[in-house]
C-alpha positions as CSV (number, residue, x, y, z in Angstrom):
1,X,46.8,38.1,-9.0
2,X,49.4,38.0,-6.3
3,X,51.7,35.0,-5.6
4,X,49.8,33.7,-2.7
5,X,46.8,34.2,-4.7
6,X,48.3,32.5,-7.7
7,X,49.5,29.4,-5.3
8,X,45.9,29.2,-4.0
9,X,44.5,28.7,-7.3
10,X,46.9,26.0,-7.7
11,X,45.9,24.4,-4.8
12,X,49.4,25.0,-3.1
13,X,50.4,27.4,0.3
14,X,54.1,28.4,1.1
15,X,55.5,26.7,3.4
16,X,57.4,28.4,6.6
17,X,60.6,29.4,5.6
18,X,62.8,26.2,7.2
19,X,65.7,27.4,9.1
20,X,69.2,26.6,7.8
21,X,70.9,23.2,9.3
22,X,74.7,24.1,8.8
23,X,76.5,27.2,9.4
24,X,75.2,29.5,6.8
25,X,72.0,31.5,5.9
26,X,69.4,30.9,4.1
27,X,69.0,34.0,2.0
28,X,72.2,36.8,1.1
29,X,70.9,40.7,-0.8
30,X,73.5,42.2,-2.4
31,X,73.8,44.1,-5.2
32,X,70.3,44.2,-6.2
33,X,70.2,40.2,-6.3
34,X,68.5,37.9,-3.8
35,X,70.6,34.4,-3.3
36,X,68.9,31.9,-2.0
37,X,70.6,28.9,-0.6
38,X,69.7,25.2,-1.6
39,X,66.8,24.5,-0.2
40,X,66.0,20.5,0.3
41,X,62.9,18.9,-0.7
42,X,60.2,18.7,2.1
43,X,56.9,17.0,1.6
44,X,53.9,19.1,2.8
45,X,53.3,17.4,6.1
46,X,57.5,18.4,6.9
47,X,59.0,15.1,6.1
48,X,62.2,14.6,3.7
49,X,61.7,13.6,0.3
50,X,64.3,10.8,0.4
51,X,65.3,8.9,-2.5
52,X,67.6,8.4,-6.0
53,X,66.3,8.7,-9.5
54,X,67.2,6.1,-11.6
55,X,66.6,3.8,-8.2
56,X,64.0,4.4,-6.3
57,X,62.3,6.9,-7.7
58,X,60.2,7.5,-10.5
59,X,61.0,11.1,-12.9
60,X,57.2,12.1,-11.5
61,X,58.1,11.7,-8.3
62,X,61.5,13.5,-8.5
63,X,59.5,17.0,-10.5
64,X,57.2,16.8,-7.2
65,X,60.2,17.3,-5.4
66,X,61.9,19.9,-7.4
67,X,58.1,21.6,-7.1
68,X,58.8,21.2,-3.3
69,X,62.1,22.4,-3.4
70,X,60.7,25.9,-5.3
71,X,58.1,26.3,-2.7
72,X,60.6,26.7,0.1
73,X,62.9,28.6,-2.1
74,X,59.3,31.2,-2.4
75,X,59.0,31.1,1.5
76,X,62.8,32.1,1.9
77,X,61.6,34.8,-0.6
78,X,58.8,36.1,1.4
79,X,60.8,35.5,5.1
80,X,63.9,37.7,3.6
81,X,61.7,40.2,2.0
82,X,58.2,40.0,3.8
83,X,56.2,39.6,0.5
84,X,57.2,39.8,-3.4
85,X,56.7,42.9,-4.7
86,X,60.4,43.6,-5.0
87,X,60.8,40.7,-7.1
88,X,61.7,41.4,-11.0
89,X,62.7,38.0,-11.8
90,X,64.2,35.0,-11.4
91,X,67.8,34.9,-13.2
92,X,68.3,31.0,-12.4
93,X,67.9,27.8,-10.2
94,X,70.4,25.3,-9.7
95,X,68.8,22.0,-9.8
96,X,70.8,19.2,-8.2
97,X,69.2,15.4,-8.2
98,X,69.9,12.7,-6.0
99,X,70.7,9.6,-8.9
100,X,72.5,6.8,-10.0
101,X,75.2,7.0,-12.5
102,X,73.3,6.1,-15.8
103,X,70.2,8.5,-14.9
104,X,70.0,11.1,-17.5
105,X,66.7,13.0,-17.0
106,X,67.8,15.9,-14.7
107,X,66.2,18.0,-17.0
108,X,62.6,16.6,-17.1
109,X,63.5,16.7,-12.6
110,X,64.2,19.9,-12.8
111,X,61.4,21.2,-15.1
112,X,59.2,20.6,-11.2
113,X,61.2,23.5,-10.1
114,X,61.4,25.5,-13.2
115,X,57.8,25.3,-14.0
116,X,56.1,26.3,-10.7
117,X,57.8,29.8,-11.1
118,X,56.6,30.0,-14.1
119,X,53.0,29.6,-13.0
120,X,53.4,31.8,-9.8
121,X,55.2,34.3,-11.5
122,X,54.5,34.7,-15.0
123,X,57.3,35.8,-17.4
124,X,59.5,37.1,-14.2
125,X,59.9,33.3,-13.5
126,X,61.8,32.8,-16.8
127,X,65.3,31.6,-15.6
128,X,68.4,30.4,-16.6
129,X,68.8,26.7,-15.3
130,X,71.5,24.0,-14.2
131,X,70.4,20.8,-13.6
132,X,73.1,17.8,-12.2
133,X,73.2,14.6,-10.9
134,X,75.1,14.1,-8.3
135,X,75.5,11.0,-6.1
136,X,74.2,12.2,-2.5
137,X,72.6,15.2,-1.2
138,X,72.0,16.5,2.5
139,X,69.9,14.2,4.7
140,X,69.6,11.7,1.7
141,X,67.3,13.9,0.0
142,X,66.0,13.6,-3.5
143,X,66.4,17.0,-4.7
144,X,68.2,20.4,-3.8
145,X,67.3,23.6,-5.2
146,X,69.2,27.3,-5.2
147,X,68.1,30.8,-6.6
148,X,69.5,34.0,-7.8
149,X,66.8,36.7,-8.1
150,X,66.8,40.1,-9.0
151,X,64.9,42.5,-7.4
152,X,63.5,45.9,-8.3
């Protein structure tokens, strides 16, 4: 099956490829390596996914996010590359959530992220993973997501 394919049967779609908000862009190839900049989390209907963990917001509702986040990151993919059959794999995601100081489960946020490449791309979604708390992110967001992906 093919990613879209793979997205259908999960009931999802790519969303389009949101255009960078800062002076910077949102996808860099070099040296056989696809690095995607931190992409926010964006419900499907375009709004922010505002909110800290630990306050405000439940783990469940912080994975959704970090599932969000690795949409975009897959429509940055596509909008660089104009589909995915250059991907090999993904090397790793940088997982950073929005929470207060005694939060501990970035890992179980993250695993949102982490696991939807898994299901859309099999064992080529297998990735080496940071996941941080930090105290804000952009626009009051709840999650921010980066890549580094090899390609073929």
């Amino acid at each position: 099956m093919t990613v879209e394919q793979k997205l259908e049967a999960l009931g999802l779609s790519l969303p389009e490829a949101a255009a960078p908000v800062a002076s910077y862009v949102p996808v860099v190839e070099a040296n056989g390596l696809l690095h995607v900049s931190g992409q926010i989390s964006f419900a499907a209907d375009g709004s922010l996914i505002t909110g800290r963990l630990g306050e405000n917001m439940s783990v469940e509702a912080g994975q959704d996010a970090a599932r969000r986040c690795a949409l975009m990151i897959l429509a940055q993919v596509k909008a660089a590359l104009g589909g995915f059959e250059r991907v090999k794999r993904v090397v790793k995601l940088g997982v950073f959530v929005q929470c207060t100081a005694d939060f501990t489960k970035q890992p179980e946020v993250a695993n949102g992220a982490s696991d939807l490449m898994v299901e859309v791309l099999g064992d080529a979604g297998k990735h080496a993973r940071a996941a941080v708390g930090v105290p804000a992110l952009p626009r009051g967001v709840a999650v921010e997501v980066d890549a580094i992906i090899e390609l073929a």
